[in-house]
Backbone bond lengths (Angstrom), bond angles and torsions (degrees), N, CA, C in turn:
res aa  C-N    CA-C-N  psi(-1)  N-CA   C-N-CA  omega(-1)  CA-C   N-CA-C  phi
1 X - - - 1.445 - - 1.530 110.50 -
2 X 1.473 113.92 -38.13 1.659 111.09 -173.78 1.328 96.96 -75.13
3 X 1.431 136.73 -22.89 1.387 118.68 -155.82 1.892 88.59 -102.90
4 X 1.127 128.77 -0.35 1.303 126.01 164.79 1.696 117.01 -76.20
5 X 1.106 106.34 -52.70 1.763 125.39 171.97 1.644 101.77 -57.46
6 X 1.180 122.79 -30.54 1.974 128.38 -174.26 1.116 91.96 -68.47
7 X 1.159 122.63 -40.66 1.465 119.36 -138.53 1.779 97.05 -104.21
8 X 1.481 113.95 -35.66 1.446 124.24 176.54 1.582 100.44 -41.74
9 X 1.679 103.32 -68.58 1.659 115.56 -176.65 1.164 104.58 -51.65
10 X 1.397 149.87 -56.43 1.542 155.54 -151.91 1.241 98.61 -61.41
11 X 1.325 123.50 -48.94 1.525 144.11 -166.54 1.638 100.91 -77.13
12 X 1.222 100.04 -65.06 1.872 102.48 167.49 1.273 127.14 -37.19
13 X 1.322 113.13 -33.70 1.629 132.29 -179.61 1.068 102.82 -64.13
14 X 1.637 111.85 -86.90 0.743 125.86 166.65 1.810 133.02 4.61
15 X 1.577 91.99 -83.78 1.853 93.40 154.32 0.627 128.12 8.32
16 X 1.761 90.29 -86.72 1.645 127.30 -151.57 1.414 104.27 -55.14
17 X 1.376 101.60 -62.77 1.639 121.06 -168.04 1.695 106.87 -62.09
18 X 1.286 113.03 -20.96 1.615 113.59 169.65 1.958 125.13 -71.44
19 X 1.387 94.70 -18.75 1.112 105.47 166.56 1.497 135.74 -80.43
20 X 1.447 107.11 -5.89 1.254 144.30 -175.81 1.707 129.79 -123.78
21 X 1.607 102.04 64.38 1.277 114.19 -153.52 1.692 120.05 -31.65
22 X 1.768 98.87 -51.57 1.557 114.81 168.70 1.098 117.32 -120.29
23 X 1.529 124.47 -153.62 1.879 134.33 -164.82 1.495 79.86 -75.14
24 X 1.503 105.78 -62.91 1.458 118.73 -158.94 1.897 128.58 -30.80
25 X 1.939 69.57 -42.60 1.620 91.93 168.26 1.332 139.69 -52.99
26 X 0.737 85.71 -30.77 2.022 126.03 -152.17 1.660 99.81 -86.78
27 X 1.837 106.96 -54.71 1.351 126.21 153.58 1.897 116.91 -32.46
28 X 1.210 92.66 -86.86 1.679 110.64 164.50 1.479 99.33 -16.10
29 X 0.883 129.75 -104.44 1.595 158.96 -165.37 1.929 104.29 -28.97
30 X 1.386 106.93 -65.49 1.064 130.61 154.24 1.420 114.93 -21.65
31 X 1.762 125.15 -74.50 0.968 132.33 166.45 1.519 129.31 -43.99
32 X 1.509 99.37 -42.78 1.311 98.66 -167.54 1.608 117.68 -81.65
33 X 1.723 107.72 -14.84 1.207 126.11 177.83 1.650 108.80 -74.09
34 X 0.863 115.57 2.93 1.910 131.41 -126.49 1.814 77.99 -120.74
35 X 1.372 97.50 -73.19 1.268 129.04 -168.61 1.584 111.63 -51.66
36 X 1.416 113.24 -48.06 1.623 138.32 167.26 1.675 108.78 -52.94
37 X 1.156 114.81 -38.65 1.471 111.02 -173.59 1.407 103.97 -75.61
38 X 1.674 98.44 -56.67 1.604 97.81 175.89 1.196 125.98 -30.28
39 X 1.550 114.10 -61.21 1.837 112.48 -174.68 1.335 103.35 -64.73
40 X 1.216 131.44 -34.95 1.012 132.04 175.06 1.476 119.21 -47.31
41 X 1.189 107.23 -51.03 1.830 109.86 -179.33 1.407 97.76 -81.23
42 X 1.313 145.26 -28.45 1.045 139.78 -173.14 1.808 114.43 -57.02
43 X 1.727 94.83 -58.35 2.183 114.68 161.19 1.204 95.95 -43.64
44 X 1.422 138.42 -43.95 1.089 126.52 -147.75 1.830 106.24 -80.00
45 X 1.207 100.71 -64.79 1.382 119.95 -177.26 2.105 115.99 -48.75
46 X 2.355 86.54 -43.10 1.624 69.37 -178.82 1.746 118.17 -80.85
47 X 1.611 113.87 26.51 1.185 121.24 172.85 1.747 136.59 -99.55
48 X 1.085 57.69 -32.15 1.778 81.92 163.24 1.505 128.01 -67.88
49 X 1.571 114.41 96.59 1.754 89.83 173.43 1.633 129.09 -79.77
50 X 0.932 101.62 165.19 1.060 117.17 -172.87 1.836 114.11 -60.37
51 X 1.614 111.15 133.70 1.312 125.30 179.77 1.453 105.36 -61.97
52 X 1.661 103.19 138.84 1.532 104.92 -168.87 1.853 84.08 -100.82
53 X 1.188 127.79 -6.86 1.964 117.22 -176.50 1.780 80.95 -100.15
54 X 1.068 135.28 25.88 1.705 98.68 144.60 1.366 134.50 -74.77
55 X 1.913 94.42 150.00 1.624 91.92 -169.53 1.648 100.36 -72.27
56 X 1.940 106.37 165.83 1.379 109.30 -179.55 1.410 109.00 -123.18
């Protein structure tokens, strides 16, 4: 069973890292995913109003 699950991840890696020709790549990708969350939390946050039980 453990050497089935080794091999799941190895293979999973693998993938991943195939999608990502070099380091550089890997960088790129990274960033831009990086970058995606940000605006993302940014929509998020300027939507939200503000809690009326904050402490003062």
């Amino acid at each position: 069973m453990k050497k089935i699950v080794l091999a799941a991840i190895l293979m999973s890696g693998a993938i991943v890292l195939s999608g990502c020709n070099t380091v550089a790549g890997l960088g790129t990708d990274l960033k831009k995913g990086a970058e995606h969350v940000g605006s993302a939390l940014e929509r998020a946050g300027n939507s939200v109003a503000p809690s009326q039980n904050q402490a003062k």
